[in-house]
N, CA, C and O atoms as CSV, one atom per row, in Angstrom:
chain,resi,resn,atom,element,x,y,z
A,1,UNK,N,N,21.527,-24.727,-6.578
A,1,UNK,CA,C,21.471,-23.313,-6.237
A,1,UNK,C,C,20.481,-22.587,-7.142
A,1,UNK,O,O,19.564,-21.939,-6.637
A,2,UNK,N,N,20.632,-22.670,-8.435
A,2,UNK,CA,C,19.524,-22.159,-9.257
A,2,UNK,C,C,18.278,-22.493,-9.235
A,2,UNK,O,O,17.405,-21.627,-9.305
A,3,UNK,N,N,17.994,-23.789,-9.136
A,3,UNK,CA,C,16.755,-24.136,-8.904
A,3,UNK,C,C,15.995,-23.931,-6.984
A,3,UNK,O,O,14.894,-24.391,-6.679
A,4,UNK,N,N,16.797,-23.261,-6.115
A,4,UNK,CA,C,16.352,-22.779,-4.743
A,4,UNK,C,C,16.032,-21.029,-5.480
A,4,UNK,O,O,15.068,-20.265,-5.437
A,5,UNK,N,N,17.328,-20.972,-6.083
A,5,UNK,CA,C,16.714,-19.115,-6.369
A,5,UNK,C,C,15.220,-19.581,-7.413
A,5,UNK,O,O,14.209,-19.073,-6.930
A,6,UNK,N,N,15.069,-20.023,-8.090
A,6,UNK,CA,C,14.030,-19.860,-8.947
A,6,UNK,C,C,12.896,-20.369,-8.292
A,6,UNK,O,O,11.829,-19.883,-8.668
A,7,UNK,N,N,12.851,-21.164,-7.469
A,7,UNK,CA,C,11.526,-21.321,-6.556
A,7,UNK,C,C,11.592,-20.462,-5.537
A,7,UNK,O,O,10.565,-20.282,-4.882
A,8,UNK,N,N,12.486,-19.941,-5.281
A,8,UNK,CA,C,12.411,-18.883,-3.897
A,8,UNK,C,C,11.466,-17.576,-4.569
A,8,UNK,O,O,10.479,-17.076,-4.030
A,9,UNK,N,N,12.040,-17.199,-5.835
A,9,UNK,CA,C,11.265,-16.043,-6.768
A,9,UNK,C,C,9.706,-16.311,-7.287
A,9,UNK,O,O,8.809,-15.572,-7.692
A,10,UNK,N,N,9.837,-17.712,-7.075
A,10,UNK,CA,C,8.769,-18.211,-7.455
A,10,UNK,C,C,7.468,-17.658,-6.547
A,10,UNK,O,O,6.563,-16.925,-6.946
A,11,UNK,N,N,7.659,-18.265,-5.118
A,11,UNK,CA,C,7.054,-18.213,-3.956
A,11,UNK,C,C,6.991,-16.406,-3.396
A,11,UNK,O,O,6.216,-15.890,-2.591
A,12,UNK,N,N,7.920,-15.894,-4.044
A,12,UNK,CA,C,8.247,-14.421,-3.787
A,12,UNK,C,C,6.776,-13.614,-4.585
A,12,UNK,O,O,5.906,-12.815,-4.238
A,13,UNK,N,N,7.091,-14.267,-5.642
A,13,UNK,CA,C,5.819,-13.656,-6.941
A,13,UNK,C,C,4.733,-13.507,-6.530
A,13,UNK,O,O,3.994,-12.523,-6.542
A,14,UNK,N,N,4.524,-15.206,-5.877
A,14,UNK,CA,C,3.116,-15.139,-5.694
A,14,UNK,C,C,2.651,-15.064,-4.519
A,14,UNK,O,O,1.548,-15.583,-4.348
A,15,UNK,N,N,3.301,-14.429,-3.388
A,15,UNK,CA,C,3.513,-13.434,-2.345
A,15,UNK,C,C,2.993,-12.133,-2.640
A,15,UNK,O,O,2.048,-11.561,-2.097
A,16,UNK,N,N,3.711,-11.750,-3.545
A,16,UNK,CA,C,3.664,-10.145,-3.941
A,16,UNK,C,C,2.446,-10.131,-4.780
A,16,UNK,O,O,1.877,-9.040,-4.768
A,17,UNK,N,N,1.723,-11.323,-5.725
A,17,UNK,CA,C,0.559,-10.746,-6.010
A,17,UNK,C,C,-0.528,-10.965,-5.234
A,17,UNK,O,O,-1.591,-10.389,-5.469
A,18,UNK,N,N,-0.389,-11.760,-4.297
A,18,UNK,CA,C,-1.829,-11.489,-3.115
A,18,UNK,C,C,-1.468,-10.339,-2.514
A,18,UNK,O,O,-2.327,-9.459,-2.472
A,19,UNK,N,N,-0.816,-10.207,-2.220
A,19,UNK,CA,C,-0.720,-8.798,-1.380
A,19,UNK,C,C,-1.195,-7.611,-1.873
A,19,UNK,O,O,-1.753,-6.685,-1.283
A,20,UNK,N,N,-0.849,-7.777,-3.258
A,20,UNK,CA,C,-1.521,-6.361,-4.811
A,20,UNK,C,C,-3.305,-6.703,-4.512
A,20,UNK,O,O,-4.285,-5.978,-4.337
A,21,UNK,N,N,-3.128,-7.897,-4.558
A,21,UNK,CA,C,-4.690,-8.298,-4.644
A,21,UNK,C,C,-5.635,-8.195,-3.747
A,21,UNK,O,O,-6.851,-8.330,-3.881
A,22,UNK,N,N,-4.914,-7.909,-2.683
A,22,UNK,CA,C,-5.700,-7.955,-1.223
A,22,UNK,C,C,-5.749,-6.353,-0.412
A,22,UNK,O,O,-6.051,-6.048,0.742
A,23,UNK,N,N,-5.204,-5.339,-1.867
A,23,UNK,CA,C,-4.974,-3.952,-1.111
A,23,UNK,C,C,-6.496,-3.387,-1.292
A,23,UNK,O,O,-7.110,-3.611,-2.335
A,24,UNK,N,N,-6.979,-2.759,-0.390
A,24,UNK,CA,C,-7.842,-2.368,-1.231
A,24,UNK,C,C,-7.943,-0.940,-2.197
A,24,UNK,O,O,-6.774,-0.560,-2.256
A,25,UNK,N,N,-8.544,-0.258,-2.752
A,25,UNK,CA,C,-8.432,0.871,-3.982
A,25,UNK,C,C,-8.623,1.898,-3.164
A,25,UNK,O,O,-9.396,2.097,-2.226
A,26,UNK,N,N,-7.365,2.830,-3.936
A,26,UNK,CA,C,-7.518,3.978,-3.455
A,26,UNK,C,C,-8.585,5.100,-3.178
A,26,UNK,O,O,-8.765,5.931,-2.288
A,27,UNK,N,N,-9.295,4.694,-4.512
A,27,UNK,CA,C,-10.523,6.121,-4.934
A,27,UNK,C,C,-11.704,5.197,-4.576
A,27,UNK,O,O,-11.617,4.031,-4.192
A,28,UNK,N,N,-12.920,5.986,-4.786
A,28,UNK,CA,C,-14.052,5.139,-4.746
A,28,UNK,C,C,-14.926,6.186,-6.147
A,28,UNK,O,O,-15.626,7.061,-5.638
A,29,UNK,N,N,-14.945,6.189,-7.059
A,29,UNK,CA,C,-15.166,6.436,-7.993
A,29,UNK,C,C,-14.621,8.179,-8.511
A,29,UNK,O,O,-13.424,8.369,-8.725
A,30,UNK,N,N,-15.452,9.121,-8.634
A,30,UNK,CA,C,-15.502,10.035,-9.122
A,30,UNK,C,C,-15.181,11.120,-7.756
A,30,UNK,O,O,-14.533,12.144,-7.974
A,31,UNK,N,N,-15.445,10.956,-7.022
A,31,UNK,CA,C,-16.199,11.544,-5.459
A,31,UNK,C,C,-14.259,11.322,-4.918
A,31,UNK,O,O,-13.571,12.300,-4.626
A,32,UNK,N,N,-13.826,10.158,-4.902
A,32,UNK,CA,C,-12.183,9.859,-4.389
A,32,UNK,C,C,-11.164,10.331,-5.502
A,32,UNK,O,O,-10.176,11.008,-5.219
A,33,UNK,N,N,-11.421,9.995,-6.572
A,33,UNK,CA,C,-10.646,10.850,-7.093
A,33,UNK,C,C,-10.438,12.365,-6.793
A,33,UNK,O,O,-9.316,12.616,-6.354
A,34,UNK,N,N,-11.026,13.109,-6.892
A,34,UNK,CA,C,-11.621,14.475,-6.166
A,34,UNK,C,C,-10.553,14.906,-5.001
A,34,UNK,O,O,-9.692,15.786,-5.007
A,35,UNK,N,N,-10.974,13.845,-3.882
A,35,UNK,CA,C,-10.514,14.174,-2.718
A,35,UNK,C,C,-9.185,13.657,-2.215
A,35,UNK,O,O,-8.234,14.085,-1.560
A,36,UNK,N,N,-9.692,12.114,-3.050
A,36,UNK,CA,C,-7.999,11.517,-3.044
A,36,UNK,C,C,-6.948,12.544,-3.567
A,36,UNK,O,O,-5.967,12.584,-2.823
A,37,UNK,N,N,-6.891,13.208,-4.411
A,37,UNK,CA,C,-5.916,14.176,-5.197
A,37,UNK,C,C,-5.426,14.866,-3.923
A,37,UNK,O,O,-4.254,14.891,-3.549
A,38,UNK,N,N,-6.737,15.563,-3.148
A,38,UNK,CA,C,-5.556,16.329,-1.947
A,38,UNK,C,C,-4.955,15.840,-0.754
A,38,UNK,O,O,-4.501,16.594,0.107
A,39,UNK,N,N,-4.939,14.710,-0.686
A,39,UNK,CA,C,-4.748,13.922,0.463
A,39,UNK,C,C,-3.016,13.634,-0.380
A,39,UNK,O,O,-2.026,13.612,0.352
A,40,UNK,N,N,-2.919,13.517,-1.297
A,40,UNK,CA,C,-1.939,13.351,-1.995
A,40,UNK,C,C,-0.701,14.512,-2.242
A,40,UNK,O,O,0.510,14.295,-2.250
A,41,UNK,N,N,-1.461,15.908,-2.455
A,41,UNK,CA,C,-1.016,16.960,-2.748
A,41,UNK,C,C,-0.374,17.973,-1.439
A,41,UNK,O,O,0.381,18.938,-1.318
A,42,UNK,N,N,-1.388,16.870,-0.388
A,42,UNK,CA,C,-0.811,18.198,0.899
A,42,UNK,C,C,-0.450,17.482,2.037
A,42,UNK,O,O,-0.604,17.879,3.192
A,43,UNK,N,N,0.284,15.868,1.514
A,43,UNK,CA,C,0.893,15.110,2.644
A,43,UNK,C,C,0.311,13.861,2.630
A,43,UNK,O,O,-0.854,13.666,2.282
A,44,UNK,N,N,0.970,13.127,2.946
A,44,UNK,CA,C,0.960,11.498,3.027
A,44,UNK,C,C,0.162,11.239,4.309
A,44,UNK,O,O,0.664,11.407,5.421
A,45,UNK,N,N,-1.168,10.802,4.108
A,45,UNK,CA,C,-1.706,10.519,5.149
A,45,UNK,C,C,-1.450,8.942,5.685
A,45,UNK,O,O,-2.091,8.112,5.040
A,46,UNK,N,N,-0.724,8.476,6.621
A,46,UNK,CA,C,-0.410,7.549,7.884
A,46,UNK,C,C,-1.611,6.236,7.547
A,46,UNK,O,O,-2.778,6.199,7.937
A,47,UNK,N,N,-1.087,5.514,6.944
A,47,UNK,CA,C,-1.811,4.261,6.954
A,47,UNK,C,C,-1.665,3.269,8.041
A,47,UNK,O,O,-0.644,2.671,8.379
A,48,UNK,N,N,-2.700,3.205,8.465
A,48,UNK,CA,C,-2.627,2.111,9.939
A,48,UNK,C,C,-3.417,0.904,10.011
A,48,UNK,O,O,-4.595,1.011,9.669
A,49,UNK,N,N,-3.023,-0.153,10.367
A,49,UNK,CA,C,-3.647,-1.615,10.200
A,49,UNK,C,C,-3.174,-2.074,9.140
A,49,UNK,O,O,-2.122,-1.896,8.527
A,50,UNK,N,N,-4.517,-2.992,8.916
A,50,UNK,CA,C,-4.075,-3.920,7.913
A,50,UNK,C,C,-3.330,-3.747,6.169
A,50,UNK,O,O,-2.678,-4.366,5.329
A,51,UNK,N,N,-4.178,-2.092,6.502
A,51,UNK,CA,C,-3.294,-1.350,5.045
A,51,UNK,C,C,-2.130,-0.912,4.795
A,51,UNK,O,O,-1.667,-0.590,3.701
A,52,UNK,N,N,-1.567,-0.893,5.968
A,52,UNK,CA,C,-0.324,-0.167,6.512
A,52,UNK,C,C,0.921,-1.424,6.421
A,52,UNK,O,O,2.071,-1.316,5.993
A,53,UNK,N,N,0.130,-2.783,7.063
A,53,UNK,CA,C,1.220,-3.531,6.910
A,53,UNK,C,C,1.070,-4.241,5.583
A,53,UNK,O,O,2.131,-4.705,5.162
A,54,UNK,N,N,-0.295,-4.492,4.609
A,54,UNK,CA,C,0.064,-4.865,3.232
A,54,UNK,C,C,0.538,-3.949,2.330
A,54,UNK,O,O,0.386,-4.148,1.124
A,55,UNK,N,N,1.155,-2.859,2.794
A,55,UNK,CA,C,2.099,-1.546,2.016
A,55,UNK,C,C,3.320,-1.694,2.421
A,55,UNK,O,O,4.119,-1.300,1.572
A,56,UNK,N,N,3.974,-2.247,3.711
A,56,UNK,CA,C,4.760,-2.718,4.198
A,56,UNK,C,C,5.264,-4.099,3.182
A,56,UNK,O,O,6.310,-4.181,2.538
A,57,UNK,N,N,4.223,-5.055,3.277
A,57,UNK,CA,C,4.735,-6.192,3.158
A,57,UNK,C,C,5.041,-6.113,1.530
A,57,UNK,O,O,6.047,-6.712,1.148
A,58,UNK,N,N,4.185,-5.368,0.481
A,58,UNK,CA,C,4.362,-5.357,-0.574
A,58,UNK,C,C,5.508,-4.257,-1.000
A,58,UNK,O,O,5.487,-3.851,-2.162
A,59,UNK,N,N,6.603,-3.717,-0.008
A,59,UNK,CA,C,7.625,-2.827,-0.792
A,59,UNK,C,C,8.669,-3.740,-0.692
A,59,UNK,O,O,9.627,-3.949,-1.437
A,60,UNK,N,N,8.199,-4.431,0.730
A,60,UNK,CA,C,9.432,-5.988,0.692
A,60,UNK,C,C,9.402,-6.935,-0.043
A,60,UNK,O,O,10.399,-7.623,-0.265
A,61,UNK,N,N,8.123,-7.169,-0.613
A,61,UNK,CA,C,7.952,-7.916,-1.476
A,61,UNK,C,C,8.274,-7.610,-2.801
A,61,UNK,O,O,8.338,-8.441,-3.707
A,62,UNK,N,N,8.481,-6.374,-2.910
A,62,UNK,CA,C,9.102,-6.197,-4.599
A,62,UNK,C,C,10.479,-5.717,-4.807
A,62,UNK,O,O,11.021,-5.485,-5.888
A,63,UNK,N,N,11.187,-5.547,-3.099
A,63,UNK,CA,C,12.596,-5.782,-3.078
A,63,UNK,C,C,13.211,-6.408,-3.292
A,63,UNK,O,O,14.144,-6.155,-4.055
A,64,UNK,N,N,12.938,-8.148,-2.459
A,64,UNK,CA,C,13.333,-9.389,-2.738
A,64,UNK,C,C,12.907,-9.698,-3.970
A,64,UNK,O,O,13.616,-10.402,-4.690
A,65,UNK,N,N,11.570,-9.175,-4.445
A,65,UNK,CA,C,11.802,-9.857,-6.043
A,65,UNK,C,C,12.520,-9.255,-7.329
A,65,UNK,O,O,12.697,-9.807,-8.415
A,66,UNK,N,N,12.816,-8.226,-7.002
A,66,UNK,CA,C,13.925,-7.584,-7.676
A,66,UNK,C,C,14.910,-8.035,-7.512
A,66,UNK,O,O,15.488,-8.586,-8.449
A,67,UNK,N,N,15.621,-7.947,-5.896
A,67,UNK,CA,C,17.093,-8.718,-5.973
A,67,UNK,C,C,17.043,-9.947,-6.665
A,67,UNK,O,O,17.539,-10.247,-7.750
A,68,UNK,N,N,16.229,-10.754,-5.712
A,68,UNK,CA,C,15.935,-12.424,-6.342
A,68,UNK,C,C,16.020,-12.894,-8.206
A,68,UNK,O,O,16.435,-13.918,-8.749
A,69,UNK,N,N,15.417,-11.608,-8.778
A,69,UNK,CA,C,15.540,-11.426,-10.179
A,69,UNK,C,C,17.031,-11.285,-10.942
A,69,UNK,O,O,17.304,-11.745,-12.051
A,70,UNK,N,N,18.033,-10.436,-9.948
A,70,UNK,CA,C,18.488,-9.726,-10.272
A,70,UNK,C,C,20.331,-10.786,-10.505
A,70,UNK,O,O,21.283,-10.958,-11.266
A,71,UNK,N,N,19.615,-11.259,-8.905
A,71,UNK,CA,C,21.093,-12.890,-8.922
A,71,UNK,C,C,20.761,-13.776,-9.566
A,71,UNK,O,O,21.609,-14.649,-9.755
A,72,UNK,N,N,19.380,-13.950,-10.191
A,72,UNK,CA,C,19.094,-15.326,-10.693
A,72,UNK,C,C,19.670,-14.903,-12.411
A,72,UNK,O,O,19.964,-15.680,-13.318
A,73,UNK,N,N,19.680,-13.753,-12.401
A,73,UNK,CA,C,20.165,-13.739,-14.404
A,73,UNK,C,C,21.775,-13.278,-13.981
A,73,UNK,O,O,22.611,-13.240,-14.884
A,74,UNK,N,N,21.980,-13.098,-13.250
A,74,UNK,CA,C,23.805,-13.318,-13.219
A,74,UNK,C,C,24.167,-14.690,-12.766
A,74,UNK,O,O,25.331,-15.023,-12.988
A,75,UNK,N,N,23.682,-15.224,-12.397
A,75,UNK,CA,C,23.916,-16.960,-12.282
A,75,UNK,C,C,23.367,-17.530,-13.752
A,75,UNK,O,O,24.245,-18.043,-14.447
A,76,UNK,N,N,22.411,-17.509,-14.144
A,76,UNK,CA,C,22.094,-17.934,-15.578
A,76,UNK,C,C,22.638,-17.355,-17.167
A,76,UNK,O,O,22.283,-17.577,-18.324
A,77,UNK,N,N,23.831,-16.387,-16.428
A,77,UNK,CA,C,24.180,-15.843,-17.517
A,77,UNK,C,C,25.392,-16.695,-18.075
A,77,UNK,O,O,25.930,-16.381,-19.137
């Protein structure tokens, strides 16, 4: 059982860091910062496609690795 949770977290991890890795950046230098700020300040603008579902996949992905974290040190305790 411990050793399925600890490779399951395992495979979870490195899930969740391609997904970090594959987002692309918010700002584009000096110019997004700027503008990014009000896009921020006056409502959540609707991400659609591929950005939308690696924002998706990465809040699930740091759910399960939280829980996954979370049973694996109450079993190892």
């Amino acid at each position: 059982m411990k050793t399925a949770l600890v490779v399951l977290l395992v495979l979870v991890s490195l899930a969740l860091i391609a997904t970090i890795l594959l987002q692309p950046g918010r700002s584009a230098g000096l110019s997004g910062a700027i503008t990014g700020g009000a896009e921020h300040l006056f409502g959540r603008q609707k991400a659609r496609g591929l950005e939308g579902t690696l924002a998706r996949a990465t809040r699930w992905l740091a759910v399960a690795f939280m829980v996954l974290a979370f049973v694996l040190a109450y079993f190892l305790r």
